[in-house]
C-alpha positions, 0 to 999 in steps of 0.5 A: 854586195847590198847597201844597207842602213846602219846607225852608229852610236857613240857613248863616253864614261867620265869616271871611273866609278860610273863602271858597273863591273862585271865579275867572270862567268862560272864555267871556264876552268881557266879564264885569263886576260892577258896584254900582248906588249908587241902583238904580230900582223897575222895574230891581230889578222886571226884575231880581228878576223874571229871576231869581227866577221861577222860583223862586217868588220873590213877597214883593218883587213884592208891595211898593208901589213906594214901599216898594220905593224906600225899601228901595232908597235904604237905606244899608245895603243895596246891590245889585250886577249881573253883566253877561254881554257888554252883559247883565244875567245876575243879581245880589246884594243884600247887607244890613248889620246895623252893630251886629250886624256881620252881612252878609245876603245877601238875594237872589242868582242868575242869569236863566235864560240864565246858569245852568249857565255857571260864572257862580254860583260866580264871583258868590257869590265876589264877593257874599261878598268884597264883605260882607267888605269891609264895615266891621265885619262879622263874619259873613256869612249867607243862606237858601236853601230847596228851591224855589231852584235845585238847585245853590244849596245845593251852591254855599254849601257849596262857597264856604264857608258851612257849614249853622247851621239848617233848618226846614220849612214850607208853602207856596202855589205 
């Protein structure tokens, strides 16, 4: 393992028409998003795995499964999955604070296949227009950092989001 120096940056959209959406990619016969009402453990493992990996992505590979099915089975957090022709591609996994009426965008990306095709914008448009569709929110958020994909930032700002902080740390990869 290495330490490494990483930044995080937050971005927040305020209103549903600051969206510059982006249609679906010509190519995929068949290109769906779909929610998944009450995904299993092993399926959000394959998936978190298939996409983040590359990234880094660690914090939910360490969760119990008993942990990671209550979070699952939680009412305000819903998961949704890019199918590419018959195969899981990516996916976003959206969480809602009804009080505050803020809508994370916890994870999102595409499995290494997938990148590069179009695919990205074409789902962040569809992860933000389902946050927006949800009762009550009034803002729309993420995190990104410099392990994730170089186009990840680039993508937020060019859908919309605009950049509210950053900070740095360290960390082990």
């Amino acid at each position: 393992m290495a330490l490494i120096d990483v930044v995080r940056t937050y971005l927040e959209m305020r209103s549903p028409d600051a969206l510059r959406a982006a249609g679906p990619p010509p190519g995929p016969a068949d290109l769906r998003v779909e929610r998944r009402a009450s995904p299993d453990v092993a399926e959000y493992r394959a998936l978190y795995r298939a996409v983040g990996e590359g990234y880094h992505w660690r914090d939910r590979l360490q969760w119990s499964d008993e942990r990671l099915a209550a979070w699952l089975a939680d009412p305000q957090l819903s998961l949704w999955i890019l199918i590419v022709d018959g195969e899981r591609a990516g996916y976003f996994e959206l969480w809602c604070d009804g009080a505050e009426g803020a809508v994370e965008l916890v994870y999102f990306g595409l499995a290494q296949p997938f990148i590069g095709r179009g695919l990205g914008k074409f789902l962040l448009t569809r992860a933000v227009e389902e946050a927006w569709r949800l009762p009550g929110t009034r803002r729309v958020w993420l995190h990104t950092c410099t392990l994730d994909d170089r186009a990840a930032l680039p993508n937020y700002l060019a859908r919309g989001f605009v950049e509210t902080r950053k900070e740095a740390y360290v960390t082990e990869i």
